[in-house]
Structure formats: C-alpha cells, structure tokens
N, CA, C and O atoms as a GROMACS GRO file, in nm:
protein
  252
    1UNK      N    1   5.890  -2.931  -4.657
    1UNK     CA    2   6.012  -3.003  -4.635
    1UNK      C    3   6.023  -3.026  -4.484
    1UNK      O    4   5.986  -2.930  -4.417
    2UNK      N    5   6.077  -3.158  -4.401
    2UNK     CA    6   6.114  -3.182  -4.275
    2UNK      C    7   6.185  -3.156  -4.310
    2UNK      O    8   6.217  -3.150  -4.429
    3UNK      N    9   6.293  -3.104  -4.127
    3UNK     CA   10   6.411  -3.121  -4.065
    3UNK      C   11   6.346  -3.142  -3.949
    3UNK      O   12   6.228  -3.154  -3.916
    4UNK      N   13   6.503  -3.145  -3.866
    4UNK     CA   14   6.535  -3.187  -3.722
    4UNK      C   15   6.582  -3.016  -3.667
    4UNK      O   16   6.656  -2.931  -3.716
    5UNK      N   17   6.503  -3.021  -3.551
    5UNK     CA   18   6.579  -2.884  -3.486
    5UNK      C   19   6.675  -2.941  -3.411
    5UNK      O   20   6.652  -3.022  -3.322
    6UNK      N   21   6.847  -2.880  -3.462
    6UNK     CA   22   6.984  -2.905  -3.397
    6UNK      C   23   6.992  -2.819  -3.279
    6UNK      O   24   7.057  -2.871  -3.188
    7UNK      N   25   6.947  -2.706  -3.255
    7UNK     CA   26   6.978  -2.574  -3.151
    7UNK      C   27   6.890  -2.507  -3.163
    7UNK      O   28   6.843  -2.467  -3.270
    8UNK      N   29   6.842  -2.478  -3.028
    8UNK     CA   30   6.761  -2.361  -2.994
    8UNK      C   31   6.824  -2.206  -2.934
    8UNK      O   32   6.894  -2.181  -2.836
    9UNK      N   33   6.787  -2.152  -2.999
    9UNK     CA   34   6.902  -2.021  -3.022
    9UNK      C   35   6.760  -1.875  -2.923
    9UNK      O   36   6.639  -1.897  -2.921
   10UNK      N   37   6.820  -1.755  -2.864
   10UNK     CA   38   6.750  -1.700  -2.867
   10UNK      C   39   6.719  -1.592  -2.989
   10UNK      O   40   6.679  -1.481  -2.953
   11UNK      N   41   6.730  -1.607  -3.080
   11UNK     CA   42   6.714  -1.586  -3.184
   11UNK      C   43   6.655  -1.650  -3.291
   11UNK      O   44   6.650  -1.593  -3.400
   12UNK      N   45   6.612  -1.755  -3.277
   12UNK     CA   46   6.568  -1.879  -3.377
   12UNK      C   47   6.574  -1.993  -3.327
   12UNK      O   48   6.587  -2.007  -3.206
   13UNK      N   49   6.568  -2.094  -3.412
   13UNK     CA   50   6.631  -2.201  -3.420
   13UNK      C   51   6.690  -2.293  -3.526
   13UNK      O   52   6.602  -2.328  -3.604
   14UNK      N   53   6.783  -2.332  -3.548
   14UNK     CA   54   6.855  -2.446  -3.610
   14UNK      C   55   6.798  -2.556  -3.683
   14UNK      O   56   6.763  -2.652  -3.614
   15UNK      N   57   6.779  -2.564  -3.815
   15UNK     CA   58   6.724  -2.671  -3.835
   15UNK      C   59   6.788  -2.725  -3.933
   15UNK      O   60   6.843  -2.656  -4.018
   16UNK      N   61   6.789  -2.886  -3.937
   16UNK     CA   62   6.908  -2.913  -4.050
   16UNK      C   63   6.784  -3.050  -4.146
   16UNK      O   64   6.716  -3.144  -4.106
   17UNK      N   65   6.810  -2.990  -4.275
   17UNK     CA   66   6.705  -3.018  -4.378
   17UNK      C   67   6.758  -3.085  -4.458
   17UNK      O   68   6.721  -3.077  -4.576
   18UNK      N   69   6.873  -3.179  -4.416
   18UNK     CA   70   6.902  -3.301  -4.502
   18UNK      C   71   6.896  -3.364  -4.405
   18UNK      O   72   6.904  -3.320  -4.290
   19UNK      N   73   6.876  -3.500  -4.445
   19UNK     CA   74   6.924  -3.606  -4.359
   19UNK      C   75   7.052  -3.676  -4.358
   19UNK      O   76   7.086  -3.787  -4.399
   20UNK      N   77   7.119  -3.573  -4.296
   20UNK     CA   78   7.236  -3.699  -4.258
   20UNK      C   79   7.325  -3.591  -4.178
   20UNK      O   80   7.321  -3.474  -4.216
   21UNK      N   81   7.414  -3.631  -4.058
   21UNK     CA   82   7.489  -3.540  -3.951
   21UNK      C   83   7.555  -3.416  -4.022
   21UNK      O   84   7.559  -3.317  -3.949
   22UNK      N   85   7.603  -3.401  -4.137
   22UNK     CA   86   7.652  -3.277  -4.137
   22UNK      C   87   7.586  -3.228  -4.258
   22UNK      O   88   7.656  -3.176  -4.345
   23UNK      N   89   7.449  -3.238  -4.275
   23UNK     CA   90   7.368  -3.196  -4.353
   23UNK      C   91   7.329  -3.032  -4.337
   23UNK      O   92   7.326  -2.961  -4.237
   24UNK      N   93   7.301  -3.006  -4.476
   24UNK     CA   94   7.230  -2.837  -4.446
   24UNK      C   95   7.144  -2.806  -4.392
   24UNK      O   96   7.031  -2.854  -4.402
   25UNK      N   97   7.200  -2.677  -4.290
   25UNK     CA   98   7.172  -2.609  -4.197
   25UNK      C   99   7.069  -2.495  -4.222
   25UNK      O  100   7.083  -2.457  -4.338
   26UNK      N  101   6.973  -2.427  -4.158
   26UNK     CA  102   6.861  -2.305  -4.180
   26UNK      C  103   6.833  -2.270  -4.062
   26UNK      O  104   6.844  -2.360  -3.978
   27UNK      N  105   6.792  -2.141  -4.015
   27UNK     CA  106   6.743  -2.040  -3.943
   27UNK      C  107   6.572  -2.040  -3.947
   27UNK      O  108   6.520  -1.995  -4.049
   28UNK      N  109   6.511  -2.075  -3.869
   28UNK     CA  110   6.392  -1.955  -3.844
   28UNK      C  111   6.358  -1.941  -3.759
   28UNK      O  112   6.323  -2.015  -3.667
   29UNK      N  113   6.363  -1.809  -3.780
   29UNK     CA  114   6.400  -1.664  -3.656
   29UNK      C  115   6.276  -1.693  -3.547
   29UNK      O  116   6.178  -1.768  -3.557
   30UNK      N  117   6.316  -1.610  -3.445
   30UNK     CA  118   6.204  -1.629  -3.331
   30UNK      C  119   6.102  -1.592  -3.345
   30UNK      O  120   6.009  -1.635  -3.276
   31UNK      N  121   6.085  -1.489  -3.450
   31UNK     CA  122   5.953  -1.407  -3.471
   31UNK      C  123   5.887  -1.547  -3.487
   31UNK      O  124   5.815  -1.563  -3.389
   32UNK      N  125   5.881  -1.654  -3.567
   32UNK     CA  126   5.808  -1.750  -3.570
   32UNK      C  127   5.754  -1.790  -3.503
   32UNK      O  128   5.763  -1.913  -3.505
   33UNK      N  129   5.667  -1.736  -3.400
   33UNK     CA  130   5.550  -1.801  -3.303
   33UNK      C  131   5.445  -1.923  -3.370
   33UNK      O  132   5.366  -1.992  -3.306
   34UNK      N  133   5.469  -1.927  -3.507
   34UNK     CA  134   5.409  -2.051  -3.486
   34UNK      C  135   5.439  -2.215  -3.518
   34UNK      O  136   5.388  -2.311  -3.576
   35UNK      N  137   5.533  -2.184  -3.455
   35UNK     CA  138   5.659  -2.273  -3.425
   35UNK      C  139   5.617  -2.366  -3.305
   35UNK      O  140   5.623  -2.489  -3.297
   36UNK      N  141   5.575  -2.276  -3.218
   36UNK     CA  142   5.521  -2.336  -3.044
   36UNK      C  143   5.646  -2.406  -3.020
   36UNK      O  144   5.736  -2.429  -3.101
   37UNK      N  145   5.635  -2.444  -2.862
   37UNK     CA  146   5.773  -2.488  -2.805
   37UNK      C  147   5.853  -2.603  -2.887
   37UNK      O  148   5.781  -2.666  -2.964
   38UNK      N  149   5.987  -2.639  -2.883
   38UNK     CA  150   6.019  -2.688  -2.953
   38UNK      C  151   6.144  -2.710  -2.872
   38UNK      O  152   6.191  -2.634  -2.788
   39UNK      N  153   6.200  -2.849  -2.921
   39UNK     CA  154   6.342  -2.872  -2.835
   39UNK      C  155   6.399  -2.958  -2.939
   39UNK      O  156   6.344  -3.002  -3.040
   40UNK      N  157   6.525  -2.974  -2.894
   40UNK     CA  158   6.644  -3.027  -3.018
   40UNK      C  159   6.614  -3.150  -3.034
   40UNK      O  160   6.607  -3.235  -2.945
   41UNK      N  161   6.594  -3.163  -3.142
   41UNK     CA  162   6.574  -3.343  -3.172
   41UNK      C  163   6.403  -3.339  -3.207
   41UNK      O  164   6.342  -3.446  -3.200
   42UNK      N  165   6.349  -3.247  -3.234
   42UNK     CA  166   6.225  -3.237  -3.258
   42UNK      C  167   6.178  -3.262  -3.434
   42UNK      O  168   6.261  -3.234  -3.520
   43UNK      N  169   6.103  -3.291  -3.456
   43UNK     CA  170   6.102  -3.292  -3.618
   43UNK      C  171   5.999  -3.125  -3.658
   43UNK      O  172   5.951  -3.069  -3.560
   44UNK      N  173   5.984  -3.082  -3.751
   44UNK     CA  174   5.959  -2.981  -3.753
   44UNK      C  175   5.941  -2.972  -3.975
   44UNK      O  176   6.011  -3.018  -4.065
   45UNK      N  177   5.818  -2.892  -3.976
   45UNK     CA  178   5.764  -2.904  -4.104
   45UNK      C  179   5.793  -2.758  -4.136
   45UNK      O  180   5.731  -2.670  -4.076
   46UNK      N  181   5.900  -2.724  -4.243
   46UNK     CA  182   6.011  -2.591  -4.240
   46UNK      C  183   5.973  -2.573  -4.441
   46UNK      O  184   5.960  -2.658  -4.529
   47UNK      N  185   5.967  -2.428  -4.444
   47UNK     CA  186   5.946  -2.402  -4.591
   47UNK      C  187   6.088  -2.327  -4.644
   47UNK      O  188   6.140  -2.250  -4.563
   48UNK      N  189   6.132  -2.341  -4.736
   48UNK     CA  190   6.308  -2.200  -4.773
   48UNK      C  191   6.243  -2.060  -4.787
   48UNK      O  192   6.156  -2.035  -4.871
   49UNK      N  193   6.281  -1.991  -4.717
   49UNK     CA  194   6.202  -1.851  -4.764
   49UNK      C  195   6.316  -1.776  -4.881
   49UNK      O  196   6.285  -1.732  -4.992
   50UNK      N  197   6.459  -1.776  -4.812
   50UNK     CA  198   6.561  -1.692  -4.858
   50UNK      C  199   6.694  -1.809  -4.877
   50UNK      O  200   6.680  -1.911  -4.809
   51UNK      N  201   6.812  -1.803  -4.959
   51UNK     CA  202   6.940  -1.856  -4.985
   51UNK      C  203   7.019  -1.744  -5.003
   51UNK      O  204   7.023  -1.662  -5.095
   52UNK      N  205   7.072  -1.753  -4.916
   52UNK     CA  206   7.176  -1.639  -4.921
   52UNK      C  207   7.344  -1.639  -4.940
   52UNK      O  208   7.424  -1.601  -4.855
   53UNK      N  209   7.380  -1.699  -5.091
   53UNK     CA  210   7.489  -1.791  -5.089
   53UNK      C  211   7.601  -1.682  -5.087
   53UNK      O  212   7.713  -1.726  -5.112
   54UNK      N  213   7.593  -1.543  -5.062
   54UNK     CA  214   7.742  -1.502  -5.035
   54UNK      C  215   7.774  -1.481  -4.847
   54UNK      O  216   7.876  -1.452  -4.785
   55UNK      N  217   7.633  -1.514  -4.805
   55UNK     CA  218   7.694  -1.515  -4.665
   55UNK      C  219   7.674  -1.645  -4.599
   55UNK      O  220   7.692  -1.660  -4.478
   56UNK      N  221   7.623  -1.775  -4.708
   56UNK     CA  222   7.651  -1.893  -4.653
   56UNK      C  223   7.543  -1.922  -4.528
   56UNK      O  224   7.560  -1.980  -4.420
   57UNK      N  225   7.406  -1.850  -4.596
   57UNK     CA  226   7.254  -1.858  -4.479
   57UNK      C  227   7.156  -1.895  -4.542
   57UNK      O  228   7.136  -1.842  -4.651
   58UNK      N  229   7.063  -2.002  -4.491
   58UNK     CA  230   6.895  -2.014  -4.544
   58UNK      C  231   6.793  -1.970  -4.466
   58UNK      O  232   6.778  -2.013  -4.351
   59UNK      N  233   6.750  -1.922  -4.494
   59UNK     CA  234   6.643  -1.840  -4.369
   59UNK      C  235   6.501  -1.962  -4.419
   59UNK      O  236   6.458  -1.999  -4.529
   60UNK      N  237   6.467  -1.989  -4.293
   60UNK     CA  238   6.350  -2.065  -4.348
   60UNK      C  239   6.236  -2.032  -4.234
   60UNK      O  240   6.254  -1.957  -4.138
   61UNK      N  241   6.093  -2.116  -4.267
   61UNK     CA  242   6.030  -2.028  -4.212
   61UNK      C  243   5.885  -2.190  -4.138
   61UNK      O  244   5.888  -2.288  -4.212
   62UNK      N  245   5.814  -2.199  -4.051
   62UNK     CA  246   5.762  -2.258  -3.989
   62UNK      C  247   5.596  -2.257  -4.009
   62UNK      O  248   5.512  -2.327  -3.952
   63UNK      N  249   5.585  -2.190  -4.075
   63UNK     CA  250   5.439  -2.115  -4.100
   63UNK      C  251   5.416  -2.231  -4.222
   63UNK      O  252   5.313  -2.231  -4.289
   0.00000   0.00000   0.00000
C-alpha cells in the first residue's frame, strides 16, 4: 500500500494511507531503518502491521 509521509516525528513517522487531506493516519516507528531519510511530502511503500481500534492507532511498517 502507498502513502504520503505527513510528519516526521522523533519517534516515527506519519503516514496517511488514503488519499485525500483528512485521510487515515499510521505510525512507523523509528526502529524502521529501512525507511532511509525521508521528508514530508515523500511517497513511501507502507505494509498494516497492527489496528488498534480502542486506542484509535495503525502501526505500520516500511520493510
């Protein structure tokens, strides 16, 4: 699945995996080194690892 990275976090980054401005949002975490540098507005090839619908999180992953 594409997204767009919205924010680069030191913790992750932001990626939103619909297309359209207030589309759904996902995490993957920094451990993801193989991610390589990356800046907002980047396109980025993202898999769902986790849905975590009582705390309203997708953890996704770059690998």
């Amino acid at each position: 699945m594409d997204g767009v990275v919205t924010r680069v976090l030191t913790f992750g980054l932001l990626v939103r995996i619909e297309d359209r401005p207030d589309g759904l949002q996902g995490l993957v975490p920094a451990a993801e080194s193989a991610c390589g540098a990356v800046q907002v507005g980047d396109g980025l090839t993202v898999r769902i690892l986790e849905v975590d619908l009582a705390r309203q999180r997708v953890l996704l992953s770059c690998r």
